[in-house]
N, CA, C, O and CB atoms as a CASP TS submission, in Angstrom:
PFRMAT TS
TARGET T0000
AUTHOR 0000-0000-0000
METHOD Language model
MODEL 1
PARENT N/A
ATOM      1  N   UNK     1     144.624 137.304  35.249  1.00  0.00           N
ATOM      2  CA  UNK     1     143.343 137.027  35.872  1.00  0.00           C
ATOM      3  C   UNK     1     143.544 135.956  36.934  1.00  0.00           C
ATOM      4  O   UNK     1     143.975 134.877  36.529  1.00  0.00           O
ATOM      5  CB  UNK     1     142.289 136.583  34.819  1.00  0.00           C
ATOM      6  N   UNK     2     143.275 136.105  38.343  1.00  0.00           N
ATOM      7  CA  UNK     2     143.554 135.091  39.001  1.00  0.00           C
ATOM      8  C   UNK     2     142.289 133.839  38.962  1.00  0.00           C
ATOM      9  O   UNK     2     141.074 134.007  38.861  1.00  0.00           O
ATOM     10  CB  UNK     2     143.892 135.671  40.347  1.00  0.00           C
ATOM     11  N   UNK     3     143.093 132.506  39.085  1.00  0.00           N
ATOM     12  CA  UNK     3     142.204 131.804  38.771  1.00  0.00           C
ATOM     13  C   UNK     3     140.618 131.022  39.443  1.00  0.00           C
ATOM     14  O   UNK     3     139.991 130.052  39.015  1.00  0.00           O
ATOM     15  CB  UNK     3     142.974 131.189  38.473  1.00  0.00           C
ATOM     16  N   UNK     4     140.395 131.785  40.456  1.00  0.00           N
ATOM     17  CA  UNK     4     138.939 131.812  41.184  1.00  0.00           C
ATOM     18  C   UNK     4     138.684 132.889  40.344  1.00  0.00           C
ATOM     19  O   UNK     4     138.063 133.595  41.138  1.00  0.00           O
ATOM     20  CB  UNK     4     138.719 132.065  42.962  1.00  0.00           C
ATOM     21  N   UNK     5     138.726 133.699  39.021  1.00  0.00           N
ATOM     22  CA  UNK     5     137.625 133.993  38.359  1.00  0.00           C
ATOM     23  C   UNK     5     137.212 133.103  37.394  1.00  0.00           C
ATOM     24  O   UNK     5     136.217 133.407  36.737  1.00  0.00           O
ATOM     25  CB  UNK     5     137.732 135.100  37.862  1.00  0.00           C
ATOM     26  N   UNK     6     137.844 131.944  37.155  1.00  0.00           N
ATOM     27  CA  UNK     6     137.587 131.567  35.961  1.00  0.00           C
ATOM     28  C   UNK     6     135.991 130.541  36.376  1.00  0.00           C
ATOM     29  O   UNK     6     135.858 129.760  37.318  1.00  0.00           O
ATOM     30  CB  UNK     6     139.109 130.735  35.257  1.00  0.00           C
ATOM     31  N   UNK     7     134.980 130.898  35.323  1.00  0.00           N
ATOM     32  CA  UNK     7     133.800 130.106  34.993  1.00  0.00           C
ATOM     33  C   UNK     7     133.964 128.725  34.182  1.00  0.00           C
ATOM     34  O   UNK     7     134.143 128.678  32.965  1.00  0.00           O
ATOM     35  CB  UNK     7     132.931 130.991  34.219  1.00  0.00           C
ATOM     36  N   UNK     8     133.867 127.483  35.128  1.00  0.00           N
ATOM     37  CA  UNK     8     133.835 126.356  34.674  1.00  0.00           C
ATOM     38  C   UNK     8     133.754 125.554  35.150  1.00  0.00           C
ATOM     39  O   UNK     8     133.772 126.066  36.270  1.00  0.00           O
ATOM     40  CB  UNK     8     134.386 126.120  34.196  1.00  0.00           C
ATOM     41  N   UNK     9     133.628 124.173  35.403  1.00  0.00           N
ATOM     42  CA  UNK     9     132.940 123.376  35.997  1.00  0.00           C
ATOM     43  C   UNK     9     134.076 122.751  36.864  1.00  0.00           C
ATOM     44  O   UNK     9     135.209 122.702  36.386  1.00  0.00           O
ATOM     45  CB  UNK     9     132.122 122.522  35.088  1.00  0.00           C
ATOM     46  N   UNK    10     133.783 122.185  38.341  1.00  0.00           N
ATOM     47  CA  UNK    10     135.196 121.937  39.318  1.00  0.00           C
ATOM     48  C   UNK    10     136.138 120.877  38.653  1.00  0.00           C
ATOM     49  O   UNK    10     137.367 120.929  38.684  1.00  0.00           O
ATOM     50  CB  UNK    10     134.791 121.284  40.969  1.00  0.00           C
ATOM     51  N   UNK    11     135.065 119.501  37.793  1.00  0.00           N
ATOM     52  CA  UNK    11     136.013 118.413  37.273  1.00  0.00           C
ATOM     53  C   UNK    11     136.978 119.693  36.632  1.00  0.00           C
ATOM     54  O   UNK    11     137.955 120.079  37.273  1.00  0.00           O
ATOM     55  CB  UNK    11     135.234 117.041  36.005  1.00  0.00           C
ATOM     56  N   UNK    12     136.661 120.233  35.480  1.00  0.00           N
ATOM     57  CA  UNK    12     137.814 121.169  34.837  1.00  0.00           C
ATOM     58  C   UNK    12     138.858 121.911  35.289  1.00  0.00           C
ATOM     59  O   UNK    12     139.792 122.490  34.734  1.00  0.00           O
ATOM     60  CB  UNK    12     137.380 121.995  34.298  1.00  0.00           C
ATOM     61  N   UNK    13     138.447 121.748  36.604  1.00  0.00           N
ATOM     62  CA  UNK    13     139.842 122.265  37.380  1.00  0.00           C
ATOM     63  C   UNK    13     140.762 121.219  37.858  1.00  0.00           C
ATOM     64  O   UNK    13     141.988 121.327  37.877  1.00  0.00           O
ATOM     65  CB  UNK    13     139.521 123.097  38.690  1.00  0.00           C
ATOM     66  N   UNK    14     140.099 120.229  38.230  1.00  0.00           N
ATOM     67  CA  UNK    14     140.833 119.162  38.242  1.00  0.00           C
ATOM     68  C   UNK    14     141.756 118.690  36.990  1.00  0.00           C
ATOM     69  O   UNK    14     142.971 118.609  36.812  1.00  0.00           O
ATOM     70  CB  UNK    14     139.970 118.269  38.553  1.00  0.00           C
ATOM     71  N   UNK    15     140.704 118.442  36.277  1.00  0.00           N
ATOM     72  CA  UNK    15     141.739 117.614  35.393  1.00  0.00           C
ATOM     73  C   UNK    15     142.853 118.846  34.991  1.00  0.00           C
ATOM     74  O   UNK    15     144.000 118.402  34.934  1.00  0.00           O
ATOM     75  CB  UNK    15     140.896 116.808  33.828  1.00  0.00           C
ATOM     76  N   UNK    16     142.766 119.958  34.771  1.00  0.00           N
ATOM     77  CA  UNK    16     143.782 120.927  34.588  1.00  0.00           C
ATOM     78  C   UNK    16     144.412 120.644  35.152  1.00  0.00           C
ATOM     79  O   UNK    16     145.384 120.173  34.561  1.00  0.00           O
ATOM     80  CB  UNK    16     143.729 122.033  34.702  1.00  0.00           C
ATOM     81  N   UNK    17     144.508 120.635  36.741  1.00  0.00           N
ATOM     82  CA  UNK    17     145.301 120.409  38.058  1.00  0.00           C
ATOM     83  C   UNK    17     146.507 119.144  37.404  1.00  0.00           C
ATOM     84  O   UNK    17     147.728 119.146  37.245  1.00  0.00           O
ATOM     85  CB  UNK    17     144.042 119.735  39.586  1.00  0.00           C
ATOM     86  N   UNK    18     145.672 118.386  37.214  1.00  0.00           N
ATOM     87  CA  UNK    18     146.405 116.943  37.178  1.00  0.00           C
ATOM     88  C   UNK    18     147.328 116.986  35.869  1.00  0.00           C
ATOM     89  O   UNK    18     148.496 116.605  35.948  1.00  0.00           O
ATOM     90  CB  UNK    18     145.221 115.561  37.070  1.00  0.00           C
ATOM     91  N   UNK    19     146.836 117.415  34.766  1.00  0.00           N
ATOM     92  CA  UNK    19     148.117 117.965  33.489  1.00  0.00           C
ATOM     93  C   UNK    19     148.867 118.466  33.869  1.00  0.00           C
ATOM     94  O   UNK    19     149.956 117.947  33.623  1.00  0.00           O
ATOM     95  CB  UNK    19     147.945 118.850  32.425  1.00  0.00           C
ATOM     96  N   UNK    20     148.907 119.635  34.621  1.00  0.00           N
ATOM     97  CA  UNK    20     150.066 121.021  34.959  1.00  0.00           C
ATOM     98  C   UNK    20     150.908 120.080  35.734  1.00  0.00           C
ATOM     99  O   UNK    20     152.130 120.121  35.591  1.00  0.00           O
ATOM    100  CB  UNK    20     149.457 122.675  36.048  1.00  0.00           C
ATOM    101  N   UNK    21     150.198 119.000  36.767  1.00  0.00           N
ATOM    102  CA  UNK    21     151.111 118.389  37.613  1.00  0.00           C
ATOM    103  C   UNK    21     152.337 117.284  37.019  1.00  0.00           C
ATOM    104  O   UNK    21     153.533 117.085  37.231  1.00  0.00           O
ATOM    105  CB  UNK    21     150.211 117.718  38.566  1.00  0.00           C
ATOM    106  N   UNK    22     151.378 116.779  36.247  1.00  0.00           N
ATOM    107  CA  UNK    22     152.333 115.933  34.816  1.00  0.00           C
ATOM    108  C   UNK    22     153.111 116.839  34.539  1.00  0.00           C
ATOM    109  O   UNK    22     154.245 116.772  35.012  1.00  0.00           O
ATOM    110  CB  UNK    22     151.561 115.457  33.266  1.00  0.00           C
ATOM    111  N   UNK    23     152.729 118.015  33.648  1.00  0.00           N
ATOM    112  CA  UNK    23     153.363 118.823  32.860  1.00  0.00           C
ATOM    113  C   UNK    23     154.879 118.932  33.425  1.00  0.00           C
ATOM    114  O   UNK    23     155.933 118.656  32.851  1.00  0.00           O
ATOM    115  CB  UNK    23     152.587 120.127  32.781  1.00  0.00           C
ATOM    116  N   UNK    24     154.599 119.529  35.014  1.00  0.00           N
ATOM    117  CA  UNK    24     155.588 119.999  35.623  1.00  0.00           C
ATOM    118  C   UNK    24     156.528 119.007  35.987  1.00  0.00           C
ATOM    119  O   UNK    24     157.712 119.315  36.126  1.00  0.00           O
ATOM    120  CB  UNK    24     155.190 120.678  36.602  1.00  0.00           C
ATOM    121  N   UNK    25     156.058 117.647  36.186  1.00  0.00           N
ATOM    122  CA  UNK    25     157.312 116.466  36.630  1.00  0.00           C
ATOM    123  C   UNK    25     157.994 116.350  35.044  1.00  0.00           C
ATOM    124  O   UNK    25     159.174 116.174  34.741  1.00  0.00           O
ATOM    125  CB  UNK    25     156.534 114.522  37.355  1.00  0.00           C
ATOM    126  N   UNK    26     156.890 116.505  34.231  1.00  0.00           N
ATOM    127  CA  UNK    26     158.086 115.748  32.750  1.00  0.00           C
ATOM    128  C   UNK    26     159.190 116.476  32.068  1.00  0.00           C
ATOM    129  O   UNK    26     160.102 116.144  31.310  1.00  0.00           O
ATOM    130  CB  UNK    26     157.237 115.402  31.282  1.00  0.00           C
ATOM    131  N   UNK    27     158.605 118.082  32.844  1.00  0.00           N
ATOM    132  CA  UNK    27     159.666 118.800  31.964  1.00  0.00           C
ATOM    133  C   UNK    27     160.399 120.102  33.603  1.00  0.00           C
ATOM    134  O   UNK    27     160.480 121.327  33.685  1.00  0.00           O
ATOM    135  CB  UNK    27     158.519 119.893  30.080  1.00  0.00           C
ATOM    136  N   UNK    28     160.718 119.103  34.461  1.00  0.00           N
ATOM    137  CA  UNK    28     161.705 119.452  35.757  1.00  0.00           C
ATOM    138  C   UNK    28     162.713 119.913  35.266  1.00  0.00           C
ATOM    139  O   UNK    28     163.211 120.965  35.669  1.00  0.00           O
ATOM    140  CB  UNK    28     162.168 118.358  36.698  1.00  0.00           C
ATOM    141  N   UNK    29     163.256 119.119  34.185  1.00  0.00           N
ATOM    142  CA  UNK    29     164.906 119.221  34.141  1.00  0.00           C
ATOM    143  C   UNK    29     165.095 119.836  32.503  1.00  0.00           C
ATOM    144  O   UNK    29     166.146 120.348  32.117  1.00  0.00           O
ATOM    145  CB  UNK    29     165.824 117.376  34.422  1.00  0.00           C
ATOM    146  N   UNK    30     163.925 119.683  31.687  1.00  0.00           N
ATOM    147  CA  UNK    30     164.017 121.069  30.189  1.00  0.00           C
ATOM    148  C   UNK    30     163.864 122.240  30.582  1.00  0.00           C
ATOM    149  O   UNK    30     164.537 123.179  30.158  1.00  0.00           O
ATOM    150  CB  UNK    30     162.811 121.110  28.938  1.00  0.00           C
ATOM    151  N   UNK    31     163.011 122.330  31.395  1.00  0.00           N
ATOM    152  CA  UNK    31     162.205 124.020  31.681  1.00  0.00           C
ATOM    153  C   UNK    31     161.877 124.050  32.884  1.00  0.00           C
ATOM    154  O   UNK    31     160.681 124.083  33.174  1.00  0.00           O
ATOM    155  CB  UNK    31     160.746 124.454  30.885  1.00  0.00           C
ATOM    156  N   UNK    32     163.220 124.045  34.221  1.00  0.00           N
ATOM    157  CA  UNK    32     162.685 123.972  35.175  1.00  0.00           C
ATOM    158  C   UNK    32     161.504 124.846  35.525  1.00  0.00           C
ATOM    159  O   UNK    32     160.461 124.408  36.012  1.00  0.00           O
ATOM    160  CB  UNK    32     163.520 124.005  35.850  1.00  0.00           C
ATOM    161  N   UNK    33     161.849 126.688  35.117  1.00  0.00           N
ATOM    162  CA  UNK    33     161.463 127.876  35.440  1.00  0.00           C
ATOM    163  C   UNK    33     159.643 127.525  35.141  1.00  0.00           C
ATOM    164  O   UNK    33     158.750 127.702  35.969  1.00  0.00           O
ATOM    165  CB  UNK    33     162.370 129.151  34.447  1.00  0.00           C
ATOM    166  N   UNK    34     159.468 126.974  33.671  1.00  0.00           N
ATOM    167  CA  UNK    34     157.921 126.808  33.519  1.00  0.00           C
ATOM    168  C   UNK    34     157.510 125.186  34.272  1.00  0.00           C
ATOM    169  O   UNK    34     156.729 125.629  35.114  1.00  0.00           O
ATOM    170  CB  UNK    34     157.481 126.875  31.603  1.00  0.00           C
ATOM    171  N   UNK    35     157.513 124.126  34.447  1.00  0.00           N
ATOM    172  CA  UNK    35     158.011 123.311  35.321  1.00  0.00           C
ATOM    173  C   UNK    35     157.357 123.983  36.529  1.00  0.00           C
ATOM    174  O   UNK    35     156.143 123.953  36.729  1.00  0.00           O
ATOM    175  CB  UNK    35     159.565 123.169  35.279  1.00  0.00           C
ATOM    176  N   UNK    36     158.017 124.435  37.117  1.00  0.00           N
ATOM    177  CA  UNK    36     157.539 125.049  38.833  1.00  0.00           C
ATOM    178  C   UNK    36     156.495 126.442  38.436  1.00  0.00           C
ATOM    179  O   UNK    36     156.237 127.098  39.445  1.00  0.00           O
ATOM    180  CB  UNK    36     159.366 125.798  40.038  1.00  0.00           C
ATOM    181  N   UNK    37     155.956 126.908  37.337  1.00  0.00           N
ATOM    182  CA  UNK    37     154.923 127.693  37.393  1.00  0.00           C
ATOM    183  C   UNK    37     153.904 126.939  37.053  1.00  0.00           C
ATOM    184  O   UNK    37     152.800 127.340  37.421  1.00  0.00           O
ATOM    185  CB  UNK    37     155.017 128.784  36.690  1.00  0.00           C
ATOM    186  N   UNK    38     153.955 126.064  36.518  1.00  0.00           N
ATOM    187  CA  UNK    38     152.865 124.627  35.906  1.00  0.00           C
ATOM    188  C   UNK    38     152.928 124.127  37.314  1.00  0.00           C
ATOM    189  O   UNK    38     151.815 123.715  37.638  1.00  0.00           O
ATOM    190  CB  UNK    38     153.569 123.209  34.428  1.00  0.00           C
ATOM    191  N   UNK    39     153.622 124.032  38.070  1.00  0.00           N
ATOM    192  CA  UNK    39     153.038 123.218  39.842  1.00  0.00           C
ATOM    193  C   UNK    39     152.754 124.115  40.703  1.00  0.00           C
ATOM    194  O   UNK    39     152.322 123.678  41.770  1.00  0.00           O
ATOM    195  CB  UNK    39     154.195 122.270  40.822  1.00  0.00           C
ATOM    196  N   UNK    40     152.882 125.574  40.572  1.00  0.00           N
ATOM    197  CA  UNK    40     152.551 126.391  41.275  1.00  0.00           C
ATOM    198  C   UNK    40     151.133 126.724  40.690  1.00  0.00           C
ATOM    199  O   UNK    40     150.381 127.136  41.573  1.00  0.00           O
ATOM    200  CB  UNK    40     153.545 127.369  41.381  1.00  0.00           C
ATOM    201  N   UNK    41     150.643 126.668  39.623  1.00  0.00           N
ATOM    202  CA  UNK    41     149.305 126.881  39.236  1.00  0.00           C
ATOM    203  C   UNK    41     148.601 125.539  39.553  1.00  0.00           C
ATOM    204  O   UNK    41     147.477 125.784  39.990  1.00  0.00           O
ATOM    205  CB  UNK    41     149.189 127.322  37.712  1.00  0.00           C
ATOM    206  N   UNK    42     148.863 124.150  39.491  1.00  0.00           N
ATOM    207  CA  UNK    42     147.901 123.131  39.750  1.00  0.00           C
ATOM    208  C   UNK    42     147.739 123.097  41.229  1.00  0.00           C
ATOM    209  O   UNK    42     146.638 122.645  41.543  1.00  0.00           O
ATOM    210  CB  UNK    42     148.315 121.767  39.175  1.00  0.00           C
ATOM    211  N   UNK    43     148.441 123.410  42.167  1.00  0.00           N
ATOM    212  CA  UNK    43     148.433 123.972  43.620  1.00  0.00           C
ATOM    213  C   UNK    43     147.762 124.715  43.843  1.00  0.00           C
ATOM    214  O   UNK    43     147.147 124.400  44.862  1.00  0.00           O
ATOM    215  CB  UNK    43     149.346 124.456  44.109  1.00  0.00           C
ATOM    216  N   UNK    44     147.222 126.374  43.159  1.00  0.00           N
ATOM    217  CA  UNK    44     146.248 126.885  43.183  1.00  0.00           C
ATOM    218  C   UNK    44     145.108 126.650  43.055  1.00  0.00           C
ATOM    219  O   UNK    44     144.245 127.055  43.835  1.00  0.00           O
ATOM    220  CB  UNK    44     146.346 127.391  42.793  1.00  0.00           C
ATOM    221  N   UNK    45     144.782 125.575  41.502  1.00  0.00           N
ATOM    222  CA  UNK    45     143.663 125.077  41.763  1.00  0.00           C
ATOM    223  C   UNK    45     143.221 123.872  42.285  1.00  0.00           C
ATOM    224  O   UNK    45     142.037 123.534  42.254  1.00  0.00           O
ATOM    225  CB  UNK    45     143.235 125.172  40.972  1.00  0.00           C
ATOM    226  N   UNK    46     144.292 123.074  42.859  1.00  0.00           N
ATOM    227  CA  UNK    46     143.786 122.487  43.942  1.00  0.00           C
ATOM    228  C   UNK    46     143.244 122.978  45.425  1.00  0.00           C
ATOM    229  O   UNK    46     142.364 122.462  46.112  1.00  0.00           O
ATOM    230  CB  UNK    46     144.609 121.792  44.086  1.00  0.00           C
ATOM    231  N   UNK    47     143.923 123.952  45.650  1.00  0.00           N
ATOM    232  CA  UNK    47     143.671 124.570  46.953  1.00  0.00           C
ATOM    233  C   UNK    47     142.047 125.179  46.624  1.00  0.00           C
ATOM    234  O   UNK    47     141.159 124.842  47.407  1.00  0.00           O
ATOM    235  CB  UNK    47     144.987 125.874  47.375  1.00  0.00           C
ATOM    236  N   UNK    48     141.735 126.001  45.549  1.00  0.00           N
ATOM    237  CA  UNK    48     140.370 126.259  45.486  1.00  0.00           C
ATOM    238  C   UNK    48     139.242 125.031  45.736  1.00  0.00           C
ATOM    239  O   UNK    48     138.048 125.094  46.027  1.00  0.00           O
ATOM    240  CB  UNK    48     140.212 126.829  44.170  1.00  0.00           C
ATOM    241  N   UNK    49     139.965 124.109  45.542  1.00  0.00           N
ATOM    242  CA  UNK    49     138.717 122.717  46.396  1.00  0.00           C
ATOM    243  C   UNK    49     139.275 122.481  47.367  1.00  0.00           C
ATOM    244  O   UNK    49     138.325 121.950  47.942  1.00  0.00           O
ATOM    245  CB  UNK    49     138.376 121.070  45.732  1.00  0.00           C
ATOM    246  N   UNK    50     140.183 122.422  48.169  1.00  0.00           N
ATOM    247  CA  UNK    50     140.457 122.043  49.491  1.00  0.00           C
ATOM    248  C   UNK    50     141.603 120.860  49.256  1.00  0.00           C
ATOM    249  O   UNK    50     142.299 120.483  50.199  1.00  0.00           O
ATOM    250  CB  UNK    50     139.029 121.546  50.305  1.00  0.00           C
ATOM    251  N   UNK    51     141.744 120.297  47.899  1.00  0.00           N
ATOM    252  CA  UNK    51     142.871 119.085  47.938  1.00  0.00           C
ATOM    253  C   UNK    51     144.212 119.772  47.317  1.00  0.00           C
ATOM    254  O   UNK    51     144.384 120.839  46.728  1.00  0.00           O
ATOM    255  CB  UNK    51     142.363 117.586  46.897  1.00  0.00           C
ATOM    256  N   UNK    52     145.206 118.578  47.744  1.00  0.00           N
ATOM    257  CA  UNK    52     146.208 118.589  46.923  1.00  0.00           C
ATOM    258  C   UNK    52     146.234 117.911  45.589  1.00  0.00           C
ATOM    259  O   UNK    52     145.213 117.443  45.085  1.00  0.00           O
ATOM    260  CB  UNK    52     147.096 118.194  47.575  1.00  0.00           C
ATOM    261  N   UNK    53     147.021 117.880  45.209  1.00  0.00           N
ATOM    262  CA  UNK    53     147.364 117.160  43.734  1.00  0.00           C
ATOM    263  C   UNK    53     146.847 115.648  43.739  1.00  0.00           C
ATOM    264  O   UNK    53     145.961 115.462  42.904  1.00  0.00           O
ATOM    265  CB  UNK    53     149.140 117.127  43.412  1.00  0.00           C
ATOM    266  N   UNK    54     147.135 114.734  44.350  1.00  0.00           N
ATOM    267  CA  UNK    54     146.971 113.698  44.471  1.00  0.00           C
ATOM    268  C   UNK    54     145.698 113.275  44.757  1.00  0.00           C
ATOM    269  O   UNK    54     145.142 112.215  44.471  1.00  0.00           O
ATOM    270  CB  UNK    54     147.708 113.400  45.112  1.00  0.00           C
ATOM    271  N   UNK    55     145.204 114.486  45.516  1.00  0.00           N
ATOM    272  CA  UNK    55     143.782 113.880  45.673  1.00  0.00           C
ATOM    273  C   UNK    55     142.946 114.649  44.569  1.00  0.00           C
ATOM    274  O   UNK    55     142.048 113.978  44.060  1.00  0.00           O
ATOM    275  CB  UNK    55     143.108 114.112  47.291  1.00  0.00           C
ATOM    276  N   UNK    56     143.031 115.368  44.319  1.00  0.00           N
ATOM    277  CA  UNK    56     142.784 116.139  43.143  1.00  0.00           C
ATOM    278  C   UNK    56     142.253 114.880  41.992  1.00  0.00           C
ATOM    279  O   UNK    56     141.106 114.590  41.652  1.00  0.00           O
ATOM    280  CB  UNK    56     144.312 117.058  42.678  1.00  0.00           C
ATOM    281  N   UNK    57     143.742 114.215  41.510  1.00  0.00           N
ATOM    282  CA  UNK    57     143.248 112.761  40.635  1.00  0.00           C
ATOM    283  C   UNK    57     142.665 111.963  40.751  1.00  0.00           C
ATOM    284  O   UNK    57     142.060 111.691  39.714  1.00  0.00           O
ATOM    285  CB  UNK    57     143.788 112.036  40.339  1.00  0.00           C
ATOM    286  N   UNK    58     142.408 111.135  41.799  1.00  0.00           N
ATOM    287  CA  UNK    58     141.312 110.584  42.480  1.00  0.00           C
ATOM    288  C   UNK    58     139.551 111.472  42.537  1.00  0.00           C
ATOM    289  O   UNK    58     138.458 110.916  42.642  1.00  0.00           O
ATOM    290  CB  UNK    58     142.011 110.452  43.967  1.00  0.00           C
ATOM    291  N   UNK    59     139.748 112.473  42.462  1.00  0.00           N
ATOM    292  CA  UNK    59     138.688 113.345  42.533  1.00  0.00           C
ATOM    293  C   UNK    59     137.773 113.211  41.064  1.00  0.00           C
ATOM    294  O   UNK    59     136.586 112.908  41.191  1.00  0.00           O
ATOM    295  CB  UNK    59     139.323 114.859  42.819  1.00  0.00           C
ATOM    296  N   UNK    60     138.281 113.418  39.788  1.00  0.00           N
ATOM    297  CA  UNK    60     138.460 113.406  38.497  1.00  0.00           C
ATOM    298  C   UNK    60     137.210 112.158  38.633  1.00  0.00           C
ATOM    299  O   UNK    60     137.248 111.040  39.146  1.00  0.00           O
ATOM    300  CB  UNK    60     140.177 113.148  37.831  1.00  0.00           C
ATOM    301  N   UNK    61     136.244 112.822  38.010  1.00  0.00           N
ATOM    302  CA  UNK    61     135.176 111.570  37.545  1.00  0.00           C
ATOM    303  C   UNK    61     135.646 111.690  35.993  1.00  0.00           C
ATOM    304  O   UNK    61     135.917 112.652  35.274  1.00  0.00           O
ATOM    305  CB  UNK    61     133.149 111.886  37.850  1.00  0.00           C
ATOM    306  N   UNK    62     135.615 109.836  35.740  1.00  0.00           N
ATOM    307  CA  UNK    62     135.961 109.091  34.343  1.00  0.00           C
ATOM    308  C   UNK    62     134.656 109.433  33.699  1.00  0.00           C
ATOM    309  O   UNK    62     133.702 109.668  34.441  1.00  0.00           O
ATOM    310  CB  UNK    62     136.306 107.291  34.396  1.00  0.00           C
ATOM    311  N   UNK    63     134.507 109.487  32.400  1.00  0.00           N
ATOM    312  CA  UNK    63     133.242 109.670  31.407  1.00  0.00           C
ATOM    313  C   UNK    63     133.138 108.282  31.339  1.00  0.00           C
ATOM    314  O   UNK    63     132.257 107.762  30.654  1.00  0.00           O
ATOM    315  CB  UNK    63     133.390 110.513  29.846  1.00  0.00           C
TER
END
């Protein structure tokens, strides 16, 4: 399912964004192969708002 179908609110894409982006730096060198599909998906849903990663986190409203 590509992920502009998914129903949910934009913070939730963010903060997804921002795990996968973690995800993908902590485990570069265990699992490169999942690693670069975990940064190739937080790239997607950053691009569905217009940011990158970085701004993506900054984006993220705190509760």
């Amino acid at each position: 399912m590509p992920l502009s179908n998914l129903n949910q609110h934009p913070q939730d894409d963010l903060l997804i964004a921002a795990a996968l982006c973690w995800f993908s730096k902590d485990f570069e060198d265990v699992e490169p192969e999942l690693a670069l599909r975990a940064w190739e998906i937080s790239q997607e849903l950053c691009e569905l708002h217009g940011l990158n990663p970085g701004e993506a986190i900054r984006q993220i409203e705190l509760c």
